[in-house]
Jmol script that loads the backbone (N, CA, C; Angstrom):
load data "model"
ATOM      1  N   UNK A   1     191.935 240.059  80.873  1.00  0.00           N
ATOM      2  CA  UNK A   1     190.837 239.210  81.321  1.00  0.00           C
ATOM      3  C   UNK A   1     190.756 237.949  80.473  1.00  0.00           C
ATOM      4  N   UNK A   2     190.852 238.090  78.968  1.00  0.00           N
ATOM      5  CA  UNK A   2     191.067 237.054  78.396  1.00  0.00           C
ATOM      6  C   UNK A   2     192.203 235.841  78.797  1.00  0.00           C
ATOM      7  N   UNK A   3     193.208 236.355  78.774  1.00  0.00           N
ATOM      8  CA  UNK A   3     194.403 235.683  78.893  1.00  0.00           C
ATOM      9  C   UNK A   3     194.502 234.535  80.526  1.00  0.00           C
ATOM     10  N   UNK A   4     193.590 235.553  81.327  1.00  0.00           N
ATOM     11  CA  UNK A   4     193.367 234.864  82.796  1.00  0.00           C
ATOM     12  C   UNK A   4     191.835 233.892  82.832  1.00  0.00           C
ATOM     13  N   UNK A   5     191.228 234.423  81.446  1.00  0.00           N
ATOM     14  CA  UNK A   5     189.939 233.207  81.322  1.00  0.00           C
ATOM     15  C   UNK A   5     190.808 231.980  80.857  1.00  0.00           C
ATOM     16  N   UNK A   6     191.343 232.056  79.481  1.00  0.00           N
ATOM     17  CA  UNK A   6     192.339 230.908  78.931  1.00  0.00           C
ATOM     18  C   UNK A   6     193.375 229.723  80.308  1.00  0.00           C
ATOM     19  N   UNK A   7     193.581 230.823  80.815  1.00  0.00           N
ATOM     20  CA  UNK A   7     195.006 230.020  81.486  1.00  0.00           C
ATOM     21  C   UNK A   7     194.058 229.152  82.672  1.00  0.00           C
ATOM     22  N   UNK A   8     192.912 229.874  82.605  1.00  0.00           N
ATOM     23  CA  UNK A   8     191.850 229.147  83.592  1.00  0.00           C
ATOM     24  C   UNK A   8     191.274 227.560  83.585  1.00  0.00           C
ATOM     25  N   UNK A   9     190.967 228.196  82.455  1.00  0.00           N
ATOM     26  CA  UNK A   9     190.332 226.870  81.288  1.00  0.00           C
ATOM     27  C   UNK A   9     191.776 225.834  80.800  1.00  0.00           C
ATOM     28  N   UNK A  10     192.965 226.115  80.969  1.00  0.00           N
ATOM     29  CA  UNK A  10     193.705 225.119  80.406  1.00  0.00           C
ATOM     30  C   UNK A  10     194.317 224.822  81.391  1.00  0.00           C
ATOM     31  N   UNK A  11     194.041 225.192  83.351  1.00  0.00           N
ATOM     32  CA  UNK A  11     194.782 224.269  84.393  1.00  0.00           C
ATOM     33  C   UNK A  11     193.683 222.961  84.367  1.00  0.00           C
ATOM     34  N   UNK A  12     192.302 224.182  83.984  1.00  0.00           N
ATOM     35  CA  UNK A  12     191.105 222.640  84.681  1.00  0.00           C
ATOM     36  C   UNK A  12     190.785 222.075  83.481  1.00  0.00           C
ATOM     37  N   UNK A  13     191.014 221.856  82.229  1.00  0.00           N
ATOM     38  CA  UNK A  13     190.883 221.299  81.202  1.00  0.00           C
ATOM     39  C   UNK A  13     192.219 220.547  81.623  1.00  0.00           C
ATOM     40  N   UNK A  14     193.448 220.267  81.936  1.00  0.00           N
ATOM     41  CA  UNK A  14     195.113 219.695  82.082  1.00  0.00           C
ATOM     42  C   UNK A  14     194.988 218.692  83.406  1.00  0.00           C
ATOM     43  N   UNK A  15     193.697 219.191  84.685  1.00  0.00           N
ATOM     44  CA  UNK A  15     193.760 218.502  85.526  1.00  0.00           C
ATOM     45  C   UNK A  15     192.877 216.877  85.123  1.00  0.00           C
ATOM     46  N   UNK A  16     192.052 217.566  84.154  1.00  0.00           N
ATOM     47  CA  UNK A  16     191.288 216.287  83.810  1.00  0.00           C
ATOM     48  C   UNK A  16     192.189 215.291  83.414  1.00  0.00           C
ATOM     49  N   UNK A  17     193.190 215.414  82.876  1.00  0.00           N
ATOM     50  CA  UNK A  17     194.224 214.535  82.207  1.00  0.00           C
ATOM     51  C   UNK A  17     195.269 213.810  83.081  1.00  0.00           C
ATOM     52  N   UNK A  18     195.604 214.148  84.586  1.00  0.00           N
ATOM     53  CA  UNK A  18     196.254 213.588  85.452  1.00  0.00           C
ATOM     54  C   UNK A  18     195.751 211.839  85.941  1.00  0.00           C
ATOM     55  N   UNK A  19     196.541 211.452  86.696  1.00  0.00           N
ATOM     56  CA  UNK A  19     196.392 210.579  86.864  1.00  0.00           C
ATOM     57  C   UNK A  19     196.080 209.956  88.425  1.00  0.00           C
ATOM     58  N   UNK A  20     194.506 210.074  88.419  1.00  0.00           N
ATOM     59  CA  UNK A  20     194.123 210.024  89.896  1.00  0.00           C
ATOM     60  C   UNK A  20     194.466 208.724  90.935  1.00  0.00           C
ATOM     61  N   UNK A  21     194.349 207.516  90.046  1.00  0.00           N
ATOM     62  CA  UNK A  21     194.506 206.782  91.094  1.00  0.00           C
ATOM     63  C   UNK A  21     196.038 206.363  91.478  1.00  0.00           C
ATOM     64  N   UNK A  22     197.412 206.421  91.588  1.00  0.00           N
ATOM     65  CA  UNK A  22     198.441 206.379  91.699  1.00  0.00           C
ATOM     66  C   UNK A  22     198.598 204.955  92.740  1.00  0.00           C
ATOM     67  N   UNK A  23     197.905 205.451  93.829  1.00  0.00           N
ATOM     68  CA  UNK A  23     198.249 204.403  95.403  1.00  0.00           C
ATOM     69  C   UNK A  23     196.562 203.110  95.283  1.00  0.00           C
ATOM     70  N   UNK A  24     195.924 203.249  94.016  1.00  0.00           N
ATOM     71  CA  UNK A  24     194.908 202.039  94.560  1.00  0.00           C
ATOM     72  C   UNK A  24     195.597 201.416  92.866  1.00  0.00           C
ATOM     73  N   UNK A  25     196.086 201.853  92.032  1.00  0.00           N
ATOM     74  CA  UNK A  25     196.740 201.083  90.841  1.00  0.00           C
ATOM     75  C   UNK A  25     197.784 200.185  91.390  1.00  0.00           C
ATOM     76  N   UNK A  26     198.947 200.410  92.099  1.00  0.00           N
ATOM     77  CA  UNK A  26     199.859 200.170  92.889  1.00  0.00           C
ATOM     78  C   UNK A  26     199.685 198.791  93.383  1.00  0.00           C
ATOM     79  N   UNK A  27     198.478 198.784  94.164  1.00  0.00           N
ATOM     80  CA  UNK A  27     198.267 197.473  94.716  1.00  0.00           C
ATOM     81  C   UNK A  27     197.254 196.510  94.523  1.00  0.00           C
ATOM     82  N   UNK A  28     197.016 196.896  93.069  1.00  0.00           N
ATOM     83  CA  UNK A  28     195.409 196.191  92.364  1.00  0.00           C
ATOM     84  C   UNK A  28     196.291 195.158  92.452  1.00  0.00           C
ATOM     85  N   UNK A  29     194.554 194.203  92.549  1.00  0.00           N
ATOM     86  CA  UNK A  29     195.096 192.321  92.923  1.00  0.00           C
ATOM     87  C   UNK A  29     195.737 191.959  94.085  1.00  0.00           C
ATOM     88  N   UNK A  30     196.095 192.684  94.936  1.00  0.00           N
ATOM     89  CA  UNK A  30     196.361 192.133  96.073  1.00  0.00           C
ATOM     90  C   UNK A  30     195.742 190.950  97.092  1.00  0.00           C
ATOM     91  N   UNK A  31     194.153 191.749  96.970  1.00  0.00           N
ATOM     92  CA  UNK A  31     192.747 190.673  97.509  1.00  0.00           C
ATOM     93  C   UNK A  31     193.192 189.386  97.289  1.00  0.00           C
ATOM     94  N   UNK A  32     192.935 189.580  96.021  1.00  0.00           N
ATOM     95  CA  UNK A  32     193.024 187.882  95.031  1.00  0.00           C
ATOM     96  C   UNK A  32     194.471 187.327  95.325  1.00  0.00           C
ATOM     97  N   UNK A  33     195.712 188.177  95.223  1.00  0.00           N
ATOM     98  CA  UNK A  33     196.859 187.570  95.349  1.00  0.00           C
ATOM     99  C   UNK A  33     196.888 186.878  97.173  1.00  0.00           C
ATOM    100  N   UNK A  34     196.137 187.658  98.185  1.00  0.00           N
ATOM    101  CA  UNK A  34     196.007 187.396  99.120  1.00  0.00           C
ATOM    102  C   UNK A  34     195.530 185.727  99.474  1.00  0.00           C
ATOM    103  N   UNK A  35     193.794 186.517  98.892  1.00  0.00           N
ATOM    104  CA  UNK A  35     193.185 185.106  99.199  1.00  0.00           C
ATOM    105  C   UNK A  35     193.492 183.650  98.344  1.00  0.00           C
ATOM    106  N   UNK A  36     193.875 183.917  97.380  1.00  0.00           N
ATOM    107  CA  UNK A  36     194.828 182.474  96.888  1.00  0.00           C
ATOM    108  C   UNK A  36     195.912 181.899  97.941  1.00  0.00           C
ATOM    109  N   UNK A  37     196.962 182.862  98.238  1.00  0.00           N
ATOM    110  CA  UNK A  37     197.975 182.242  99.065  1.00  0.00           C
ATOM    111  C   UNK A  37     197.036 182.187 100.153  1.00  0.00           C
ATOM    112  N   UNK A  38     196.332 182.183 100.839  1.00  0.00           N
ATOM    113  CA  UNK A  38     195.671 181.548 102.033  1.00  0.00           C
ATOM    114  C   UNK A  38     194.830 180.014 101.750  1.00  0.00           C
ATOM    115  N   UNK A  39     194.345 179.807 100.427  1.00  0.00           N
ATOM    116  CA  UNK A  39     193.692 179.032 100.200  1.00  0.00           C
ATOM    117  C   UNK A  39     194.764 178.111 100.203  1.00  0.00           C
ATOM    118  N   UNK A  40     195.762 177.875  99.890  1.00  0.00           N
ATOM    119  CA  UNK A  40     196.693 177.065  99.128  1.00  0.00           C
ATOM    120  C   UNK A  40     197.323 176.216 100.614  1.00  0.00           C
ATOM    121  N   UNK A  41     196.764 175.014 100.199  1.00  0.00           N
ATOM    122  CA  UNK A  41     197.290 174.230 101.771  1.00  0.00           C
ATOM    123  C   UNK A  41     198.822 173.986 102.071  1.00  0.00           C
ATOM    124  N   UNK A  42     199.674 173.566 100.527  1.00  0.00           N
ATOM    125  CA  UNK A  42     200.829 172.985 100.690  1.00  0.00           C
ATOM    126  C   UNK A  42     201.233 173.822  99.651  1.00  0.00           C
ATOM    127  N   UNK A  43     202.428 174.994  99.748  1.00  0.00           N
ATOM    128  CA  UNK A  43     202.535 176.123  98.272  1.00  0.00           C
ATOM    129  C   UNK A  43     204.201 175.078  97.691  1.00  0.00           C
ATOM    130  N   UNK A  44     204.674 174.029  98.693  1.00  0.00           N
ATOM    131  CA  UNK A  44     205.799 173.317  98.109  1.00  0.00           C
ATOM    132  C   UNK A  44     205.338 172.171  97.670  1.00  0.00           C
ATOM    133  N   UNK A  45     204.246 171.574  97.063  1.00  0.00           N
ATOM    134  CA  UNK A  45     203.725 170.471  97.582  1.00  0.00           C
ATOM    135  C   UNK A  45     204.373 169.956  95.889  1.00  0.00           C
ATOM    136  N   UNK A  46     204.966 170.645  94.989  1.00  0.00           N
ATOM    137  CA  UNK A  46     205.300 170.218  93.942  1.00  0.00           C
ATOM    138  C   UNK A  46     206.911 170.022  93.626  1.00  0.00           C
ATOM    139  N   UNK A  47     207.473 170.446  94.788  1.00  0.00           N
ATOM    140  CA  UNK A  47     208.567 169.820  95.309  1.00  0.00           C
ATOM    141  C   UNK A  47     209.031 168.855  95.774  1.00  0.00           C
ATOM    142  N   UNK A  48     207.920 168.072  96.574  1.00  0.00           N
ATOM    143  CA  UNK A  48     208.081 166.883  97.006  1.00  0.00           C
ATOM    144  C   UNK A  48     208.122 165.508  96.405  1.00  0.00           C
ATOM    145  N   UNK A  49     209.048 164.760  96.822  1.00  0.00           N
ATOM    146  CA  UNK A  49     208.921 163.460  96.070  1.00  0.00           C
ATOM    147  C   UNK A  49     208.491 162.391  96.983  1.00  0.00           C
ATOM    148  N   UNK A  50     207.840 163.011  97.841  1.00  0.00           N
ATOM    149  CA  UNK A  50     206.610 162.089  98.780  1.00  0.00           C
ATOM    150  C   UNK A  50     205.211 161.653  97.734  1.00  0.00           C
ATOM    151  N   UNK A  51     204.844 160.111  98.026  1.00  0.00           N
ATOM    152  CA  UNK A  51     203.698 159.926  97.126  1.00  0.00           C
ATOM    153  C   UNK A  51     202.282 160.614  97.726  1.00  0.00           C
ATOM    154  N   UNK A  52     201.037 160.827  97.144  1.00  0.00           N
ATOM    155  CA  UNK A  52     199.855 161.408  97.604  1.00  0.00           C
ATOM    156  C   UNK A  52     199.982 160.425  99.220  1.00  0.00           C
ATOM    157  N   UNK A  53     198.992 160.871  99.992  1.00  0.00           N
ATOM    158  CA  UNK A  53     198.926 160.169 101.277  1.00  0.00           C
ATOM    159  C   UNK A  53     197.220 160.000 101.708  1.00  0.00           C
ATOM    160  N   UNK A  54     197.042 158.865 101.986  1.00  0.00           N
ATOM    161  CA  UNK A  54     194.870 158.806 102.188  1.00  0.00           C
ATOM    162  C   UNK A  54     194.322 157.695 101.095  1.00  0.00           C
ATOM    163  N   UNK A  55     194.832 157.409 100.112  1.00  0.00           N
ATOM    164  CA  UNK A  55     194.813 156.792  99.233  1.00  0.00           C
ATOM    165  C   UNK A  55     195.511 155.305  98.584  1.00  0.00           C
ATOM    166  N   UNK A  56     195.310 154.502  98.829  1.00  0.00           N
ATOM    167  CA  UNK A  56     196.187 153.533  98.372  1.00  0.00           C
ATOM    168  C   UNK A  56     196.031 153.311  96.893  1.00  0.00           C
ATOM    169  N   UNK A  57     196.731 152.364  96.166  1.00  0.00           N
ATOM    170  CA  UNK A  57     197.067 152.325  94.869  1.00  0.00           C
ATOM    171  C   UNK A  57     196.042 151.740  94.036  1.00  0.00           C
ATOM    172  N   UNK A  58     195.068 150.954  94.596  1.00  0.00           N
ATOM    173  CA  UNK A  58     194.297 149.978  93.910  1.00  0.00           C
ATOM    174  C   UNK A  58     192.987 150.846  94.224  1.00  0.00           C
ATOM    175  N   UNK A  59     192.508 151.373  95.225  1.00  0.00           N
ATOM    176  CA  UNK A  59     191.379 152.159  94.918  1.00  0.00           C
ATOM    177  C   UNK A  59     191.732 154.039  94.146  1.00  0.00           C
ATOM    178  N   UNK A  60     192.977 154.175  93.972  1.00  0.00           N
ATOM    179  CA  UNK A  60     192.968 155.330  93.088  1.00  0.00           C
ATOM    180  C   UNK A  60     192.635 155.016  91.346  1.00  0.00           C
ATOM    181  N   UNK A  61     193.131 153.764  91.406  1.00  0.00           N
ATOM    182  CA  UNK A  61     193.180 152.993  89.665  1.00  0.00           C
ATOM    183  C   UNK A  61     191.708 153.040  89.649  1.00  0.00           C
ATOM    184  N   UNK A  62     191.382 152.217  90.428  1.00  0.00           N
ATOM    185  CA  UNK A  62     189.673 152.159  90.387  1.00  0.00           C
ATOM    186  C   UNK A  62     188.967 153.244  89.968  1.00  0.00           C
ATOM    187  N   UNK A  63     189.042 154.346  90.589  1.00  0.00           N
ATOM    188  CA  UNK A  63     188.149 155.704  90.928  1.00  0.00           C
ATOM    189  C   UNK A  63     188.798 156.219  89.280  1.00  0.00           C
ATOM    190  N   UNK A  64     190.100 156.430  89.001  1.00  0.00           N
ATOM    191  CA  UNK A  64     190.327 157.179  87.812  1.00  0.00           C
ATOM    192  C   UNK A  64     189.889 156.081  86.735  1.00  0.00           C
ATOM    193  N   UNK A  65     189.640 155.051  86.988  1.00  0.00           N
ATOM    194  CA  UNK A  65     188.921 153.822  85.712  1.00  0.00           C
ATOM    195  C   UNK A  65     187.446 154.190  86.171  1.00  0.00           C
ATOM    196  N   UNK A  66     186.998 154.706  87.043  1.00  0.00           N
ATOM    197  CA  UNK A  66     185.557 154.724  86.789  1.00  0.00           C
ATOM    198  C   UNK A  66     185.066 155.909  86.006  1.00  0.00           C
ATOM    199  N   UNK A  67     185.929 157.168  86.298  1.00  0.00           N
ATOM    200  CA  UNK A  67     186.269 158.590  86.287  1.00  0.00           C
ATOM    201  C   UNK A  67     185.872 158.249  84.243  1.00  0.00           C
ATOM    202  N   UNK A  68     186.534 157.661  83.890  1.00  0.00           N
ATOM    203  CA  UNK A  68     187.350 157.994  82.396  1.00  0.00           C
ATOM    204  C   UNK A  68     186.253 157.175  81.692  1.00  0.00           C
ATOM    205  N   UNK A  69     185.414 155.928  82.585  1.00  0.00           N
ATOM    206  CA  UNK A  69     184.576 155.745  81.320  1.00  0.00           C
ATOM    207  C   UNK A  69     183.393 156.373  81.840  1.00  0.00           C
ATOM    208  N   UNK A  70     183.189 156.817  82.645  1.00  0.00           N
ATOM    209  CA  UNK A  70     181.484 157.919  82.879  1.00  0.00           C
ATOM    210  C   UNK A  70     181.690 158.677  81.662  1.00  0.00           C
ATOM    211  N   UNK A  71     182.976 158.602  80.661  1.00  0.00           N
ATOM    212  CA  UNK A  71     182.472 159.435  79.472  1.00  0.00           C
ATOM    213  C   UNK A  71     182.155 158.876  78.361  1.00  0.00           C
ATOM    214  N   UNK A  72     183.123 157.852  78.595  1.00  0.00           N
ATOM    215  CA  UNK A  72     182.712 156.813  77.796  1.00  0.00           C
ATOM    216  C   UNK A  72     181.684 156.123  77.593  1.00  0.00           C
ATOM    217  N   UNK A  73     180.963 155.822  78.182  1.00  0.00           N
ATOM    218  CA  UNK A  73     179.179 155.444  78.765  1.00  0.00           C
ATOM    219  C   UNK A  73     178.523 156.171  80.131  1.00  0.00           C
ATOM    220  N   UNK A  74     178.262 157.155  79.915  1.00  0.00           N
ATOM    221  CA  UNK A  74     177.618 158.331  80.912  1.00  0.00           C
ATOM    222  C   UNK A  74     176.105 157.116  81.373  1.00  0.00           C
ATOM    223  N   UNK A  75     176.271 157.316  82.954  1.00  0.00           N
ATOM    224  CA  UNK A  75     174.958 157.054  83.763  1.00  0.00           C
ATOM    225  C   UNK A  75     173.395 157.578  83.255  1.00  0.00           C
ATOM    226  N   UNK A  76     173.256 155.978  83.277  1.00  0.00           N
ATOM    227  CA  UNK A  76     171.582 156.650  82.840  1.00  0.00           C
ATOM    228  C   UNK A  76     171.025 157.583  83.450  1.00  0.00           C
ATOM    229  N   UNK A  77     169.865 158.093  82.812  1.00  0.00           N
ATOM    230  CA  UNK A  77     169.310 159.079  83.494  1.00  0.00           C
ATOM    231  C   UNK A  77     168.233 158.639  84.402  1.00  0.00           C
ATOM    232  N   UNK A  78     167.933 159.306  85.627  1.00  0.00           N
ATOM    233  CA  UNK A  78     166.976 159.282  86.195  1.00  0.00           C
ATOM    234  C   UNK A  78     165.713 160.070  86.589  1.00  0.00           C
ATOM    235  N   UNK A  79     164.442 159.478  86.279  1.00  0.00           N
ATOM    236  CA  UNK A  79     163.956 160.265  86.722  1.00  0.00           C
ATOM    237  C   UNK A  79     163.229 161.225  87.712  1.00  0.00           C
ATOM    238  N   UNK A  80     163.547 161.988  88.428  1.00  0.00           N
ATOM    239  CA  UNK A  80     163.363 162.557  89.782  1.00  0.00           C
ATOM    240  C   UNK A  80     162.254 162.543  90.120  1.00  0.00           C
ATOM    241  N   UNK A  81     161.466 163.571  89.379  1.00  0.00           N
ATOM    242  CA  UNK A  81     160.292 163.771  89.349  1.00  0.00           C
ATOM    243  C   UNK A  81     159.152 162.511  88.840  1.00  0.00           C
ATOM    244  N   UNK A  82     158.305 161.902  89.772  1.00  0.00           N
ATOM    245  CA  UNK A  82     157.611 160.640  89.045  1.00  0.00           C
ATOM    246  C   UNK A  82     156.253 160.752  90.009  1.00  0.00           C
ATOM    247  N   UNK A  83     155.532 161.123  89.140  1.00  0.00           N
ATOM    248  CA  UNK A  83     154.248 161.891  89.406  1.00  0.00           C
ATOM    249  C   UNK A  83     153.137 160.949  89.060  1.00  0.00           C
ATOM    250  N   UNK A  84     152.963 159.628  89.305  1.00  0.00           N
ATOM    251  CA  UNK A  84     151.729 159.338  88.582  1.00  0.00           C
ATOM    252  C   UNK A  84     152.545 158.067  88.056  1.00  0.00           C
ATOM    253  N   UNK A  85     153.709 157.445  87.332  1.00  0.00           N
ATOM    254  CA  UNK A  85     154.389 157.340  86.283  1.00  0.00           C
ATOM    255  C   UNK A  85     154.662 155.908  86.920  1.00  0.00           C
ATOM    256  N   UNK A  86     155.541 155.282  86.043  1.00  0.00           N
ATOM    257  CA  UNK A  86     156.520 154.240  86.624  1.00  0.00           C
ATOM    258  C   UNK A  86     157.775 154.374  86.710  1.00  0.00           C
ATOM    259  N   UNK A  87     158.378 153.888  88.415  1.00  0.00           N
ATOM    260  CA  UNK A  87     159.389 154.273  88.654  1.00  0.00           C
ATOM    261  C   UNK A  87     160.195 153.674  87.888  1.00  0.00           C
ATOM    262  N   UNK A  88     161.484 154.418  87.582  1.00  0.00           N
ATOM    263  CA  UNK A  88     162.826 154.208  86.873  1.00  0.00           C
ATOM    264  C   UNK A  88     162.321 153.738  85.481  1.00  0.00           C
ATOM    265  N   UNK A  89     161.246 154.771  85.076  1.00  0.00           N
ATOM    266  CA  UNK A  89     161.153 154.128  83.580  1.00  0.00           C
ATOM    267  C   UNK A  89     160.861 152.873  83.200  1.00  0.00           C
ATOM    268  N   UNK A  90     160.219 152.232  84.241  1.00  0.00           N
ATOM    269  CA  UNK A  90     159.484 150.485  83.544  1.00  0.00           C
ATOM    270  C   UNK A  90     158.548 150.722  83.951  1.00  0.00           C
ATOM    271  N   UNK A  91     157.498 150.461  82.991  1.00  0.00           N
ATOM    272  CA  UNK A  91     155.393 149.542  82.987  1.00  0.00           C
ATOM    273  C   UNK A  91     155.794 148.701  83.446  1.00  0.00           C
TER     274      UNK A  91
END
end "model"
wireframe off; spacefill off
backbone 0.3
color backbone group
């Protein structure tokens, strides 16, 4: 009786130790690997030696020169809320 309590206790003490998920480990990230390649409009688009297209040359300079000093001198602030007050901060 002992020997068949033991051998009892050490299948279901041995099963705890297996390894349940086998087939959902397998294909973790798939979702994500999915929904990326769907998001992705052009997956060669870094192959190409076509220039950007929508854009001409003198308003991209512009936009990345406006881009680079908004850090350089960040937009005043405004204030939204003006309750009573003077607008844009002038008496």
């Amino acid at each position: 009786m002992f020997k068949a309590t033991t051998l009892a206790l050490v299948l279901l003490v041995g099963t705890g130790c297996t390894h349940v998920t086998p087939h959902y480990d397998a294909r973790f990230g798939d979702a994500v690997r999915g929904a990326r390649q769907q998001m992705t409009l052009n997956p060669d688009a870094g192959r190409s030696a076509d220039p950007a297209v929508g854009m001409d040359g003198r308003a991209a300079r512009e936009s990345m020169q406006r881009y680079q000093d908004s850090y350089k001198k960040p937009p005043p602030v405004v204030n939204v809320i003006n309750i009573g007050g003077a607008i844009g901060g002038e008496k």
